[in-house]
PDB file with SEQRES, HELIX, SHEET and CRYST1 records, atoms N, CA, C and O in Angstrom:
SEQRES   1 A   74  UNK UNK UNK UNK UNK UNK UNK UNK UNK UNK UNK UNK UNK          
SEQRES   2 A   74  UNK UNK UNK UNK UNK UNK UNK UNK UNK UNK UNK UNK UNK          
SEQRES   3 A   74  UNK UNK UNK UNK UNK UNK UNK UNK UNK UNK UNK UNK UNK          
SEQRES   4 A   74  UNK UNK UNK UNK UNK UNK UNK UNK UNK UNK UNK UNK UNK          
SEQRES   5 A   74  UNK UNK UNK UNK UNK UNK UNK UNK UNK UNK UNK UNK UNK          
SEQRES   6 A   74  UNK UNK UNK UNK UNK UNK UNK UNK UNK                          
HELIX    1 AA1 UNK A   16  UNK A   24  1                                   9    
HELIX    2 AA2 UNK A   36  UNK A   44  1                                   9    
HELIX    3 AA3 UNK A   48  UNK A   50  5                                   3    
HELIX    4 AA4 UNK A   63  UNK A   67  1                                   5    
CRYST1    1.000    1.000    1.000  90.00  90.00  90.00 P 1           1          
ATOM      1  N   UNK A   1     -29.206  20.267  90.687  1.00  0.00           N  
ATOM      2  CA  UNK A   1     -29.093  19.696  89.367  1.00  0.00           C  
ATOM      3  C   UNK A   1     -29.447  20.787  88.371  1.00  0.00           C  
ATOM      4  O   UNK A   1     -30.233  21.675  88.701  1.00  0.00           O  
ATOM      5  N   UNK A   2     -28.878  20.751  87.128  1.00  0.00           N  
ATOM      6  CA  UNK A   2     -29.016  21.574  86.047  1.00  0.00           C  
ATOM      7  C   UNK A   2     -29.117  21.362  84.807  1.00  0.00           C  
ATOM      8  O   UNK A   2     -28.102  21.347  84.111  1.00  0.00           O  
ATOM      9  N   UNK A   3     -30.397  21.149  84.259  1.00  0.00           N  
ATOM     10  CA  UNK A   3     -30.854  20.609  82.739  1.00  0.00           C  
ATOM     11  C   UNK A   3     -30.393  21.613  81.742  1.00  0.00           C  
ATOM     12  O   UNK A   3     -30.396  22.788  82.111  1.00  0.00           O  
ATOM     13  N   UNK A   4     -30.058  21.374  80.718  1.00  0.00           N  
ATOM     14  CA  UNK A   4     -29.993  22.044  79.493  1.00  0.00           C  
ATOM     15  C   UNK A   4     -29.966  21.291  78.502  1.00  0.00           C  
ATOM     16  O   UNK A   4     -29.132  20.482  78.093  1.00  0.00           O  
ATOM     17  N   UNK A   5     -31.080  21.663  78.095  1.00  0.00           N  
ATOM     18  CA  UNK A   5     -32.221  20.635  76.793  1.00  0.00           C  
ATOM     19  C   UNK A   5     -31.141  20.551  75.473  1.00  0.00           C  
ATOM     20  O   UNK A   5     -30.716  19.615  74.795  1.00  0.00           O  
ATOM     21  N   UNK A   6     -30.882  22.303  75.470  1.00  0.00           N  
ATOM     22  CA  UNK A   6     -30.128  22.847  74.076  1.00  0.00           C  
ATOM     23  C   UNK A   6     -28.870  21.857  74.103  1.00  0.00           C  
ATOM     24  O   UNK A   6     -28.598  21.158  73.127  1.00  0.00           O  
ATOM     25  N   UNK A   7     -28.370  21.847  74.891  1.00  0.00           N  
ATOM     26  CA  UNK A   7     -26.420  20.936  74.907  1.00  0.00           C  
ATOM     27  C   UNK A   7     -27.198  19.730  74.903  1.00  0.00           C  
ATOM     28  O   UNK A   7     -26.992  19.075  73.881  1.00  0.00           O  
ATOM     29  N   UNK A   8     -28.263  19.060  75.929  1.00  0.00           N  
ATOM     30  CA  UNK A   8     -28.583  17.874  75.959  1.00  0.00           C  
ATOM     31  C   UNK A   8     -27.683  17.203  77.009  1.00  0.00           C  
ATOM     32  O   UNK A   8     -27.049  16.156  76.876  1.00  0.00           O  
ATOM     33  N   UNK A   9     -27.765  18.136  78.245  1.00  0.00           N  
ATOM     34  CA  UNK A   9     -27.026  17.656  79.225  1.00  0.00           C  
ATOM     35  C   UNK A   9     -27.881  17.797  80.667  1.00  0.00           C  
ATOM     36  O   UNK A   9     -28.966  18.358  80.813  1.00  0.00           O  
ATOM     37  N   UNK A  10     -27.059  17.112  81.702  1.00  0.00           N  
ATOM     38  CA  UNK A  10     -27.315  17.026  83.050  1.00  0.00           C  
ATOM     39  C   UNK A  10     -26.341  17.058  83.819  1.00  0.00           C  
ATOM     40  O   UNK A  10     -25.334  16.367  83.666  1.00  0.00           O  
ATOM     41  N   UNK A  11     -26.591  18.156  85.067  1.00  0.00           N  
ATOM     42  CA  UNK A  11     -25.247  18.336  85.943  1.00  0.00           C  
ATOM     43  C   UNK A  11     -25.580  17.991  87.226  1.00  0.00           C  
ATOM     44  O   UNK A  11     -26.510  18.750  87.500  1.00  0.00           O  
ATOM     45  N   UNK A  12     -25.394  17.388  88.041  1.00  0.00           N  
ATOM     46  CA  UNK A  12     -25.451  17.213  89.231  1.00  0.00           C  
ATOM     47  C   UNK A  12     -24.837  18.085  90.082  1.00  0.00           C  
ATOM     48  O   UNK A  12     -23.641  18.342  89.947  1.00  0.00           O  
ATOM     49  N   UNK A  13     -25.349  18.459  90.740  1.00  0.00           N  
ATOM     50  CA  UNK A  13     -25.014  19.397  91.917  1.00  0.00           C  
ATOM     51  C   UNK A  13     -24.361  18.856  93.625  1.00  0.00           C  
ATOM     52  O   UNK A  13     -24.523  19.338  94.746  1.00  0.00           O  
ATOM     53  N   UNK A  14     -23.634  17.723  93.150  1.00  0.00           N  
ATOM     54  CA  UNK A  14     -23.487  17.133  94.565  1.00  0.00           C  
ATOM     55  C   UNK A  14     -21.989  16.462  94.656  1.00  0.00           C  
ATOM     56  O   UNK A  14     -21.982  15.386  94.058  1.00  0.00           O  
ATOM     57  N   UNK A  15     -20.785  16.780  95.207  1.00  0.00           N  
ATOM     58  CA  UNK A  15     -19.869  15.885  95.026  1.00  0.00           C  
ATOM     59  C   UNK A  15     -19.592  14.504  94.790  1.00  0.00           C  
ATOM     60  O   UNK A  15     -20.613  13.844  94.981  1.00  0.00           O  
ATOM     61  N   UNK A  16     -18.490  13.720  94.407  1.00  0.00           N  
ATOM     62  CA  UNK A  16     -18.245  12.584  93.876  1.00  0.00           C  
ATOM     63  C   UNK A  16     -18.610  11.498  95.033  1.00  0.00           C  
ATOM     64  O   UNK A  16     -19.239  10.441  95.064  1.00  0.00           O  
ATOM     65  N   UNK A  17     -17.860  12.336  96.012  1.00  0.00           N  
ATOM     66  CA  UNK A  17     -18.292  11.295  97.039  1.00  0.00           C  
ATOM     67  C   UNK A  17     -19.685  10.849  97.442  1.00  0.00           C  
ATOM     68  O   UNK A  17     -19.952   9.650  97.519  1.00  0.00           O  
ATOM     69  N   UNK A  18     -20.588  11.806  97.704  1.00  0.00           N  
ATOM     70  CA  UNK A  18     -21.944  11.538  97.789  1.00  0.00           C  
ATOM     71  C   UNK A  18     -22.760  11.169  96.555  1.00  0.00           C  
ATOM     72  O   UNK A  18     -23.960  10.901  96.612  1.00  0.00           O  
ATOM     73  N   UNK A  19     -21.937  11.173  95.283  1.00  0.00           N  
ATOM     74  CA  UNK A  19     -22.689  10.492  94.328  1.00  0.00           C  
ATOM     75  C   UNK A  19     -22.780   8.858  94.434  1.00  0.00           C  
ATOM     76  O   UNK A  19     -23.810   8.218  94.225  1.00  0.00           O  
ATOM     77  N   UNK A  20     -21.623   8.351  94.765  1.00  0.00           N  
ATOM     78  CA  UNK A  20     -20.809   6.872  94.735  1.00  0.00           C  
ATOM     79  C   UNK A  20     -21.884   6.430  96.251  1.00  0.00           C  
ATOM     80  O   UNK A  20     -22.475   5.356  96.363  1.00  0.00           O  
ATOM     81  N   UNK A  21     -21.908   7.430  97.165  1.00  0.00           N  
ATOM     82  CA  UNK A  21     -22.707   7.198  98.641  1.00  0.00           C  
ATOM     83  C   UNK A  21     -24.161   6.632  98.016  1.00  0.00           C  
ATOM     84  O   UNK A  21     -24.651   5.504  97.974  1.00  0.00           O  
ATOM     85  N   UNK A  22     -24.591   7.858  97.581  1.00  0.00           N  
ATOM     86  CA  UNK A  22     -26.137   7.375  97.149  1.00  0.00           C  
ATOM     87  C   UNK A  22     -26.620   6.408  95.950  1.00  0.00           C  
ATOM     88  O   UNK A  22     -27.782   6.251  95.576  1.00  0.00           O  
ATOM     89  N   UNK A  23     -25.873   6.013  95.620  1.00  0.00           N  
ATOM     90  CA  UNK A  23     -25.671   4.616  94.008  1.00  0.00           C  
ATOM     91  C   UNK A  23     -25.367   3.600  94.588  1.00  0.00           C  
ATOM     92  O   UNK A  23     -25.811   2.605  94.017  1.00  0.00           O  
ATOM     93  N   UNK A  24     -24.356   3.231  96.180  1.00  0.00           N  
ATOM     94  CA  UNK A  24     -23.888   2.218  96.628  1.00  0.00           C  
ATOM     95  C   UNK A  24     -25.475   1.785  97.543  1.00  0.00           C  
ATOM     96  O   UNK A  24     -25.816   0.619  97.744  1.00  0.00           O  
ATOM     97  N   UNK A  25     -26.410   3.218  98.077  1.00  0.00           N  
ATOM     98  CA  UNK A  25     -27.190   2.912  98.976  1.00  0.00           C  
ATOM     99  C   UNK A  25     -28.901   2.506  98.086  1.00  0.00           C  
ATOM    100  O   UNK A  25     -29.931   2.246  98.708  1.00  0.00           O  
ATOM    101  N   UNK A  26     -28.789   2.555  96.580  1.00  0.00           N  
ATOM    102  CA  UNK A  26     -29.727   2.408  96.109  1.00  0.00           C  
ATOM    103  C   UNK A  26     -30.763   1.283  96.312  1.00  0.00           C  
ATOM    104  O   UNK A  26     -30.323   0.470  97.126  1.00  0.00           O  
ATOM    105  N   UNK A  27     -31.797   1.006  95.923  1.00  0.00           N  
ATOM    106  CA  UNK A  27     -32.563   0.470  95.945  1.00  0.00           C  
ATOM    107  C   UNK A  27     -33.100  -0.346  94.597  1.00  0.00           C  
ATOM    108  O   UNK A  27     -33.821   0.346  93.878  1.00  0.00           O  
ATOM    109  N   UNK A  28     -32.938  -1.281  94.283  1.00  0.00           N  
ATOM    110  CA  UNK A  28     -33.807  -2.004  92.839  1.00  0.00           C  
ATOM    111  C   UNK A  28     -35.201  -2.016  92.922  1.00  0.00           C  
ATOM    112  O   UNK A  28     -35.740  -2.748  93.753  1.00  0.00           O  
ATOM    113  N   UNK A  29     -35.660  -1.522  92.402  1.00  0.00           N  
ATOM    114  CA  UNK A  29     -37.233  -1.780  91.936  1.00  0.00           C  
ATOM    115  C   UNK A  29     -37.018  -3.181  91.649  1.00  0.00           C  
ATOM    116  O   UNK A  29     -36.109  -3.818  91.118  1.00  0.00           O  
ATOM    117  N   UNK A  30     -38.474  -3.545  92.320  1.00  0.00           N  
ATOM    118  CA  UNK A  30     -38.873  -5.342  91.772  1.00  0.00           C  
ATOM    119  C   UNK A  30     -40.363  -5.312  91.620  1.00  0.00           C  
ATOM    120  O   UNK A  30     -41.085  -5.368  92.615  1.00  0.00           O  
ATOM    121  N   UNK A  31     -40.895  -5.217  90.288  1.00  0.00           N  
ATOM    122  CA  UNK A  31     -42.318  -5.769  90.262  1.00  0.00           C  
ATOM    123  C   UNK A  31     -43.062  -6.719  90.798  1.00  0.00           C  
ATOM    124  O   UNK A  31     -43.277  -7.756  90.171  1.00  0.00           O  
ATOM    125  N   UNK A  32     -43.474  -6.543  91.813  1.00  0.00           N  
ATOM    126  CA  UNK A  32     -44.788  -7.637  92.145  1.00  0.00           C  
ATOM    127  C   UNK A  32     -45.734  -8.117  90.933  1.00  0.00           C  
ATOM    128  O   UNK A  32     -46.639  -7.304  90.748  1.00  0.00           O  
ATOM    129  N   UNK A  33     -45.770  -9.253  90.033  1.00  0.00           N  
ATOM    130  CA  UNK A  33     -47.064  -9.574  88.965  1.00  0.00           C  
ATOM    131  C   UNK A  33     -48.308 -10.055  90.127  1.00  0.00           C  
ATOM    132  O   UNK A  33     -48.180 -10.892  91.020  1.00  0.00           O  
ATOM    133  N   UNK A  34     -49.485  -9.262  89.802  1.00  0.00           N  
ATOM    134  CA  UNK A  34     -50.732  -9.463  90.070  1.00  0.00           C  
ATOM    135  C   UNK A  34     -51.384 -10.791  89.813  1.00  0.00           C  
ATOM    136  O   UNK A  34     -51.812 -11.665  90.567  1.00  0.00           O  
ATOM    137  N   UNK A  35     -51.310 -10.636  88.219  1.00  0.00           N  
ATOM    138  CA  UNK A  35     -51.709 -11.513  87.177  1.00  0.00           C  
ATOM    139  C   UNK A  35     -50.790 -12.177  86.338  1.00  0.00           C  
ATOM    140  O   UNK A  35     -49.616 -11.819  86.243  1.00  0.00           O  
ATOM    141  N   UNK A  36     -51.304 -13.182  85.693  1.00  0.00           N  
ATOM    142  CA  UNK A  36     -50.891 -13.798  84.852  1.00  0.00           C  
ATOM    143  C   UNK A  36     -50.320 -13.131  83.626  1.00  0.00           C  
ATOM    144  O   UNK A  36     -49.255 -13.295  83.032  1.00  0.00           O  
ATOM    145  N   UNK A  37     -51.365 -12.315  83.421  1.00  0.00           N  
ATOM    146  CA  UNK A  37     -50.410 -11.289  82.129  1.00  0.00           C  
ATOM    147  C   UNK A  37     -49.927 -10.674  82.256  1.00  0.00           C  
ATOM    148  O   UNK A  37     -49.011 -10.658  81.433  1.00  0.00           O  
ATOM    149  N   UNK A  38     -49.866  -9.187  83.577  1.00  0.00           N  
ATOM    150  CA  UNK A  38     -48.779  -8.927  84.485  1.00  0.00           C  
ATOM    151  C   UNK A  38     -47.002  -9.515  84.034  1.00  0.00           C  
ATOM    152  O   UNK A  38     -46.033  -8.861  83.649  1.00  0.00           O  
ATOM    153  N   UNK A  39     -47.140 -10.742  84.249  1.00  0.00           N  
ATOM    154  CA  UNK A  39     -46.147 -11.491  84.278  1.00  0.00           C  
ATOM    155  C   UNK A  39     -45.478 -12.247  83.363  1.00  0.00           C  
ATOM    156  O   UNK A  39     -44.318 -12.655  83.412  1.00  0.00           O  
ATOM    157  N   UNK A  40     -46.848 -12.495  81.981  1.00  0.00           N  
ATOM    158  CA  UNK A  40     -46.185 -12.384  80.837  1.00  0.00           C  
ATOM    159  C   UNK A  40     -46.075 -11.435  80.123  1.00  0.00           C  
ATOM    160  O   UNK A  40     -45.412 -11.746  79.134  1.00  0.00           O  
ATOM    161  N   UNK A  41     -46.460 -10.179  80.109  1.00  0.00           N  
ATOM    162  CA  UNK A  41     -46.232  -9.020  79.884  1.00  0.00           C  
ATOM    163  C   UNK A  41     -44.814  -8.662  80.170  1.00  0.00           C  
ATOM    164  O   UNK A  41     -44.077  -8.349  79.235  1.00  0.00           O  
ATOM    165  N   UNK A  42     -44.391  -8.685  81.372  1.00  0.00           N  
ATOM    166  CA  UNK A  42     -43.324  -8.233  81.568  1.00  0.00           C  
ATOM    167  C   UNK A  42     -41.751  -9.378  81.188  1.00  0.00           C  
ATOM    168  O   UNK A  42     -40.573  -9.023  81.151  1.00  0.00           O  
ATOM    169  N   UNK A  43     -42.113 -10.242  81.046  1.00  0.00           N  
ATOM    170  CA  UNK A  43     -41.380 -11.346  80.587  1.00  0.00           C  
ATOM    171  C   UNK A  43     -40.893 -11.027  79.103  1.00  0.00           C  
ATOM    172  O   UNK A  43     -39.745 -11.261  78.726  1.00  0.00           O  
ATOM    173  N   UNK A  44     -41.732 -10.554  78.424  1.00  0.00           N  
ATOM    174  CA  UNK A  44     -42.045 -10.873  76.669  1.00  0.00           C  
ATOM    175  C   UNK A  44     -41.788  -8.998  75.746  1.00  0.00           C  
ATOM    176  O   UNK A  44     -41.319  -8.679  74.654  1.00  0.00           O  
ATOM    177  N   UNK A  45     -42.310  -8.302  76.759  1.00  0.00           N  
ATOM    178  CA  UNK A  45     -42.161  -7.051  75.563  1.00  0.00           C  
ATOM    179  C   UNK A  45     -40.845  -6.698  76.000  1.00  0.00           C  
ATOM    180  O   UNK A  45     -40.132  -7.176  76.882  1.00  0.00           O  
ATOM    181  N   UNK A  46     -40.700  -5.885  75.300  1.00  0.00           N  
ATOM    182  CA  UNK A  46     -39.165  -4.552  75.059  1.00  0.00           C  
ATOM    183  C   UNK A  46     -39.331  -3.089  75.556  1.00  0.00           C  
ATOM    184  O   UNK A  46     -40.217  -2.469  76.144  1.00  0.00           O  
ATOM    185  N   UNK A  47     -38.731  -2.950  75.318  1.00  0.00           N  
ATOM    186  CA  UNK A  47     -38.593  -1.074  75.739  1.00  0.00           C  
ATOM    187  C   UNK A  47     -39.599  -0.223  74.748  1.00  0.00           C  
ATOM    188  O   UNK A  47     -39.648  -0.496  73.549  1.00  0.00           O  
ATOM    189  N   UNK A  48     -40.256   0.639  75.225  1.00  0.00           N  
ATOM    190  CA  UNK A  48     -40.527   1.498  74.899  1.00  0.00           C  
ATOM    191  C   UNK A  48     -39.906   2.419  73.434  1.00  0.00           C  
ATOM    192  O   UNK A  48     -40.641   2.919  72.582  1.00  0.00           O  
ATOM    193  N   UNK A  49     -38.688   2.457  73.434  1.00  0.00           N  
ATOM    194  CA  UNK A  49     -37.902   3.189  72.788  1.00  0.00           C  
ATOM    195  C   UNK A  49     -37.640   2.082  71.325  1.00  0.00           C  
ATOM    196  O   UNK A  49     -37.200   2.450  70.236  1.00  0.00           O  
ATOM    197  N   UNK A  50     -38.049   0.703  71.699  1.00  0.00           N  
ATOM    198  CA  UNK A  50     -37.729  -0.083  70.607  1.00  0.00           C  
ATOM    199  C   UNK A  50     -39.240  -0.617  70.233  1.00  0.00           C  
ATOM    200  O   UNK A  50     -39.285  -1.670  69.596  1.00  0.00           O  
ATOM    201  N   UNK A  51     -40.396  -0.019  70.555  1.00  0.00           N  
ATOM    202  CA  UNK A  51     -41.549  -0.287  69.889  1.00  0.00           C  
ATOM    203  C   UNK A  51     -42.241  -1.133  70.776  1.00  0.00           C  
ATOM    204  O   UNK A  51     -43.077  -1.934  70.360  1.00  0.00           O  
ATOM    205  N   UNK A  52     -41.805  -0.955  72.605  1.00  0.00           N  
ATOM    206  CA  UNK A  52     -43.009  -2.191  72.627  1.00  0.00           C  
ATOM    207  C   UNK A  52     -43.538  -3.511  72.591  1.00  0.00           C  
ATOM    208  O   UNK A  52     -44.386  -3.999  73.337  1.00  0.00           O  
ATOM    209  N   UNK A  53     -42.733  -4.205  71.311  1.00  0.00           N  
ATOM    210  CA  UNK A  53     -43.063  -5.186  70.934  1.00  0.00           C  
ATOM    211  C   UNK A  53     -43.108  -6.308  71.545  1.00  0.00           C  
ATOM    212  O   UNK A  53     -42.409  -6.211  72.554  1.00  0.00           O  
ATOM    213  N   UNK A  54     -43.765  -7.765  71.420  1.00  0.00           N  
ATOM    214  CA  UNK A  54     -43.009  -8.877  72.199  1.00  0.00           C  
ATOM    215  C   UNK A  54     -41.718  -9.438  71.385  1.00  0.00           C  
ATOM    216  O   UNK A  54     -41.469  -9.650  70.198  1.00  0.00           O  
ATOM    217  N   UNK A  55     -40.963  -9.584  72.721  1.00  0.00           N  
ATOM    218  CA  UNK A  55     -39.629 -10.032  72.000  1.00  0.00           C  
ATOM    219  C   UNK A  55     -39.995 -11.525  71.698  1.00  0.00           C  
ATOM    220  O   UNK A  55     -40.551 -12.133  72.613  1.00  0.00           O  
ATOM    221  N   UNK A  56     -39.710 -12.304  70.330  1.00  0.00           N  
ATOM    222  CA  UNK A  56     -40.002 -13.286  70.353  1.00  0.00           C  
ATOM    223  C   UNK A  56     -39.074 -14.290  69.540  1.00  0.00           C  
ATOM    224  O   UNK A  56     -39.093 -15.486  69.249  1.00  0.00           O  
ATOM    225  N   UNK A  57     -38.094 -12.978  69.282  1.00  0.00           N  
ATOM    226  CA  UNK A  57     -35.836 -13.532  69.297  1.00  0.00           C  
ATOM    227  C   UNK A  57     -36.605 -14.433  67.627  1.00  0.00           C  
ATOM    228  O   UNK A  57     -36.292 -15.599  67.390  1.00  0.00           O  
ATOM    229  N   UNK A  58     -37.368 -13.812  66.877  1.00  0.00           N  
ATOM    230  CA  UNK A  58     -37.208 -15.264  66.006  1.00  0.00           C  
ATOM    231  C   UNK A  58     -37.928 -16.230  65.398  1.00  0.00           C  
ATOM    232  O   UNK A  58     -38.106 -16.337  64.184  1.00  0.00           O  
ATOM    233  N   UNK A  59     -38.548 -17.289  66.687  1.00  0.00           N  
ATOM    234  CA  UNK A  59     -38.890 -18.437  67.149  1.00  0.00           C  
ATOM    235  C   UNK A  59     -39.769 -18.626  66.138  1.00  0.00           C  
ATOM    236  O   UNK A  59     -39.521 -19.696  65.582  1.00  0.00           O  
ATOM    237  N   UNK A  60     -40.791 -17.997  65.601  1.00  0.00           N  
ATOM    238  CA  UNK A  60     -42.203 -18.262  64.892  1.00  0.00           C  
ATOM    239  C   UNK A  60     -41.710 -17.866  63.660  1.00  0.00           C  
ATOM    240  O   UNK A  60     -42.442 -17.396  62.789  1.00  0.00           O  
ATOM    241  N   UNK A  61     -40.769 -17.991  63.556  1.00  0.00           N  
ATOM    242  CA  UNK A  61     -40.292 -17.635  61.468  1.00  0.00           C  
ATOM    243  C   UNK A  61     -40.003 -19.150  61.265  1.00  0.00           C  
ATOM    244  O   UNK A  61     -39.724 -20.029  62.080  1.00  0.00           O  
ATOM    245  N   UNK A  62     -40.227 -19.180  59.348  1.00  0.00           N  
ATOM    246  CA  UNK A  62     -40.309 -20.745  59.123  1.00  0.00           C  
ATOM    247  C   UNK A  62     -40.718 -21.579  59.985  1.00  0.00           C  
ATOM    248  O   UNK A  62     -39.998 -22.452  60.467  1.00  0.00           O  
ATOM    249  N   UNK A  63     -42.081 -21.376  60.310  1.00  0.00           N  
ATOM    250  CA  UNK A  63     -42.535 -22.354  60.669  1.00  0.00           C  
ATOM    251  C   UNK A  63     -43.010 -23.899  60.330  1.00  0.00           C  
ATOM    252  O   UNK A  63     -43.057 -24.958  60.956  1.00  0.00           O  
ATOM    253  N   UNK A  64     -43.343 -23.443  58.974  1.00  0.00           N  
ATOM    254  CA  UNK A  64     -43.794 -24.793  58.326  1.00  0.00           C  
ATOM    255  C   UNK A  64     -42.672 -25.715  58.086  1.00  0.00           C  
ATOM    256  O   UNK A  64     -42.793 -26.921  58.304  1.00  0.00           O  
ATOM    257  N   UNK A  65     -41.569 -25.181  57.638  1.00  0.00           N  
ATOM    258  CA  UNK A  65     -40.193 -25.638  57.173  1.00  0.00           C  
ATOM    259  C   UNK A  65     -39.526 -26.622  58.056  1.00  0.00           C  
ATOM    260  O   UNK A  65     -38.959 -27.685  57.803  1.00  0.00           O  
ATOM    261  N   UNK A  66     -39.820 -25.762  59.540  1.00  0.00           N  
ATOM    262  CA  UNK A  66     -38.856 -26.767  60.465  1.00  0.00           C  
ATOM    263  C   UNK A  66     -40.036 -27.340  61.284  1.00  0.00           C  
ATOM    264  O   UNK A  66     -39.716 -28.313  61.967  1.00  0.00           O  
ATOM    265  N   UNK A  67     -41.108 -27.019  61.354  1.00  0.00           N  
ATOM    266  CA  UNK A  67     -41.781 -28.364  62.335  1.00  0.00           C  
ATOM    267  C   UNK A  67     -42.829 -28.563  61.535  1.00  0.00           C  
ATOM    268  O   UNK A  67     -43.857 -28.955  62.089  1.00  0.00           O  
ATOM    269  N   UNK A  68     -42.849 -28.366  60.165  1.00  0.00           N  
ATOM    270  CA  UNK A  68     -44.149 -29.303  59.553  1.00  0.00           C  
ATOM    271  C   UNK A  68     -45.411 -28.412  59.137  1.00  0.00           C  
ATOM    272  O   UNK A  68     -44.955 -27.295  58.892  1.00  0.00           O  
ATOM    273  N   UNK A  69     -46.357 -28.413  59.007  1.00  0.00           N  
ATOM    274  CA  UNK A  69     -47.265 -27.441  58.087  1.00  0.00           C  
ATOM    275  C   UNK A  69     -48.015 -27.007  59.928  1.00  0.00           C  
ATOM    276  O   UNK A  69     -48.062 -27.777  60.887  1.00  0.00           O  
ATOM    277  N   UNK A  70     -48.464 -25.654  59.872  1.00  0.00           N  
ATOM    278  CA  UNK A  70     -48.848 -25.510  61.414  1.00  0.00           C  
ATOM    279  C   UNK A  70     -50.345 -25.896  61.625  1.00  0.00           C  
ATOM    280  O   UNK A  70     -50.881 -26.430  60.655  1.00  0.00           O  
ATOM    281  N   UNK A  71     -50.940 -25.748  62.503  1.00  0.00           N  
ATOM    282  CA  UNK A  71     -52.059 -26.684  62.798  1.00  0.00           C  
ATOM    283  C   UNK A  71     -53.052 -25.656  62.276  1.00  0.00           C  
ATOM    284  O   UNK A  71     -52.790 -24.472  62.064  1.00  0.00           O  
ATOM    285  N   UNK A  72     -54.288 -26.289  62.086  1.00  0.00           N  
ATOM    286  CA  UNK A  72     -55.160 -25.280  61.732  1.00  0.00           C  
ATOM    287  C   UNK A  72     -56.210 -24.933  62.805  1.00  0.00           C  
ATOM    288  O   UNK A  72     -57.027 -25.787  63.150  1.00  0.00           O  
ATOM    289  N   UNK A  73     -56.204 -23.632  63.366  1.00  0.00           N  
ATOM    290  CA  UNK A  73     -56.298 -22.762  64.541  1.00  0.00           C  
ATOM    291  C   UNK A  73     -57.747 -22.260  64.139  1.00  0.00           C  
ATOM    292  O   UNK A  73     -58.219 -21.622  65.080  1.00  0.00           O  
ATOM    293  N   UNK A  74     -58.591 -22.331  63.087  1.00  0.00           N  
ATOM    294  CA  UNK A  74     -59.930 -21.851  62.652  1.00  0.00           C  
ATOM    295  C   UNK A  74     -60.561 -22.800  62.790  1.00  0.00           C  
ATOM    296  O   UNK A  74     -61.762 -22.788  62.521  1.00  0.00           O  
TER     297      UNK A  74                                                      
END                                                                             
């Protein structure tokens, strides 16, 4: 294989055929969750590259509007 940062490329050093060989013979990673947060952790955030965040699509905007004034949590 052959990096070059400057172009921003990657070359593989291995014919087509043994590329398609070793992609057909791959393996998926599957997280085992430990814990509970483990598992909502991995359920709920995003990538790295997009901050991390929990994805939460939304859901908790206007709240008061569509289900009523929210409870008081203090």
């Amino acid at each position: 294989m052959t990096i070059d940062l400057n172009k921003r490329r990657v070359d593989l050093l291995i014919s087509k055929s043994e590329f398609k060989k070793r992609r057909k013979n791959k393996k998926l990673f599957k997280a085992n969750n430990q814990t509970p947060w483990q598992e909502i952790f991995r359920n709920t955030v995003g990538q790295l590259e997009d901050g991390a965040c929990i994805n939460s699509r939304g859901r908790y905007l206007d709240v008061s509007h569509t289900k009523g004034l929210p409870r008081d949590s203090h």
